[in-house]
C-alpha positions as CSV (number, residue, x, y, z in Angstrom):
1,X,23.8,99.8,251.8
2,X,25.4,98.8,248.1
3,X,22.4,96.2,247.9
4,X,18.9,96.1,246.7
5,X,16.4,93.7,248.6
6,X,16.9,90.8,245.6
7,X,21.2,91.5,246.3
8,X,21.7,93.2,243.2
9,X,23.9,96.4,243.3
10,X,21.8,99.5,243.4
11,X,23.6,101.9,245.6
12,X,27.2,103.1,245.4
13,X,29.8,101.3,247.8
14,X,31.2,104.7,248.0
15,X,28.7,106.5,250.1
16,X,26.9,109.6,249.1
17,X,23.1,107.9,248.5
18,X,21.0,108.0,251.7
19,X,18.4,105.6,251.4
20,X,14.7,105.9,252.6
21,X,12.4,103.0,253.0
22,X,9.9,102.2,255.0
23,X,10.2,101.1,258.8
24,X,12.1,98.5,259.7
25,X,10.3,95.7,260.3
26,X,10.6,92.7,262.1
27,X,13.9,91.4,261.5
28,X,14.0,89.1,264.4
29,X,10.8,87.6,264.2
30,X,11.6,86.9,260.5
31,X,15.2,85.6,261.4
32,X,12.5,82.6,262.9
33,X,15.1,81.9,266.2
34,X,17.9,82.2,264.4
35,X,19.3,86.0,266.3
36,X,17.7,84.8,268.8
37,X,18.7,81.1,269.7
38,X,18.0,80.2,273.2
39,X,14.6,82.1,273.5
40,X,12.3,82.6,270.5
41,X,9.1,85.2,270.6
42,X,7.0,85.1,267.2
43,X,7.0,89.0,267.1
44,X,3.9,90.7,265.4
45,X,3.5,88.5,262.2
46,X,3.3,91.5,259.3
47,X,4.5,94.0,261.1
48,X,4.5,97.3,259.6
49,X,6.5,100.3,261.0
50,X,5.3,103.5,260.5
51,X,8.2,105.4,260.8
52,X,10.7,105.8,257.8
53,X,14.1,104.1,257.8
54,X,17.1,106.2,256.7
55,X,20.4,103.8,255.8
56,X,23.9,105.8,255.0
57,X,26.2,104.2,253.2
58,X,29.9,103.6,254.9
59,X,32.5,101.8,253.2
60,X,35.0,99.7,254.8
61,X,37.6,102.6,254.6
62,X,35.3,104.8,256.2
63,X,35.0,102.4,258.7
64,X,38.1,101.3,260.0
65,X,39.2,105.3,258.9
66,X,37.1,106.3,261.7
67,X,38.3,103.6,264.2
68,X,41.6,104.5,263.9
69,X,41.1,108.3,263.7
70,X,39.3,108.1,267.4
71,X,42.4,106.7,268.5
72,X,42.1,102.8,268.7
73,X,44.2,100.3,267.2
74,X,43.1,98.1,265.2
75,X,43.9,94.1,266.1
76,X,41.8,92.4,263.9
77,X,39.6,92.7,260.9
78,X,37.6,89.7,259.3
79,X,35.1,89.6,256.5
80,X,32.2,86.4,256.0
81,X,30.9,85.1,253.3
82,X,27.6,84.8,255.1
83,X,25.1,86.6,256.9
84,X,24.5,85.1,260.7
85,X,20.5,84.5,261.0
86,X,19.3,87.2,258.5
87,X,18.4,86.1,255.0
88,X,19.5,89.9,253.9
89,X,18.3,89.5,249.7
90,X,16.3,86.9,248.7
91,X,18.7,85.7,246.6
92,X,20.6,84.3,249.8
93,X,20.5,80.6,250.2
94,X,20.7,78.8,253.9
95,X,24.3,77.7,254.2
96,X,24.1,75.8,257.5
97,X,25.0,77.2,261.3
98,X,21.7,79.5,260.7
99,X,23.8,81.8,258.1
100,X,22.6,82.5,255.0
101,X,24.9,82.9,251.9
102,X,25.2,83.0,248.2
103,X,23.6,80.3,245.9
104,X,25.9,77.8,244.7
105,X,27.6,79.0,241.0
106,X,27.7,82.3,242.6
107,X,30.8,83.8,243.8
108,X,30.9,84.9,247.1
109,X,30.7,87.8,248.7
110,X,31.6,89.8,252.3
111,X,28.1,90.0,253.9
112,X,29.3,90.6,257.2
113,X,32.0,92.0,258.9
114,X,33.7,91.7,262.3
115,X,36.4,94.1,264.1
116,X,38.5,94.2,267.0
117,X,39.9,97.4,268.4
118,X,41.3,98.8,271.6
119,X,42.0,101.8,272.9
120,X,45.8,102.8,272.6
């Protein structure tokens, strides 16, 4: 987690900070059908989790790091410029396809990430 909940930088890329907040809450149910497309249940409207959320962060290097050093090879890697149904910051503008990205005059940025891998 590099971001704050407005998408500004807060956190080192490079790991080290573990972050505490409060409980998740309900992401899905926010997302309003869009992680959840062919059935849709409102969820508890306000949620409030009472149990802490802790949130490491991993770089990409750590990432594929560890994918390889378990043994898998790695046959593809892609980065988006958008989030899929989540409105992650507020910042984040509705792109289209239910993704959420940055506000025009903004460059973009990776917000998600997606990686093949198998087994050698």
């Amino acid at each position: 987690m590099t971001y704050g909940e407005r998408g500004d930088r807060v956190y080192s890329y490079f790991g080290g900070d573990v972050v505490e907040t409060a409980g998740v809450g309900d992401y899905v149910a926010a997302a309003d059908g869009a992680l959840s497309p062919t059935t849709h249940d409102a969820g508890i409207v306000d949620f409030q989790n009472p149990h802490p959320d802790f949130t490491f962060q991993h770089g990409i290097a750590d990432i594929v790091s560890a994918v390889l050093d378990a043994g898998f090879t790695l046959r593809t890697f892609r980065e988006y410029a958008y989030s899929n149904g989540a409105q992650l910051f507020s910042s984040l503008v509705p792109v289209g396809g239910r993704r959420f990205g940055t506000p025009p005059g903004i460059p973009p940025l990776p917000l998600m990430f997606g990686l093949v891998a198998e087994r050698r």
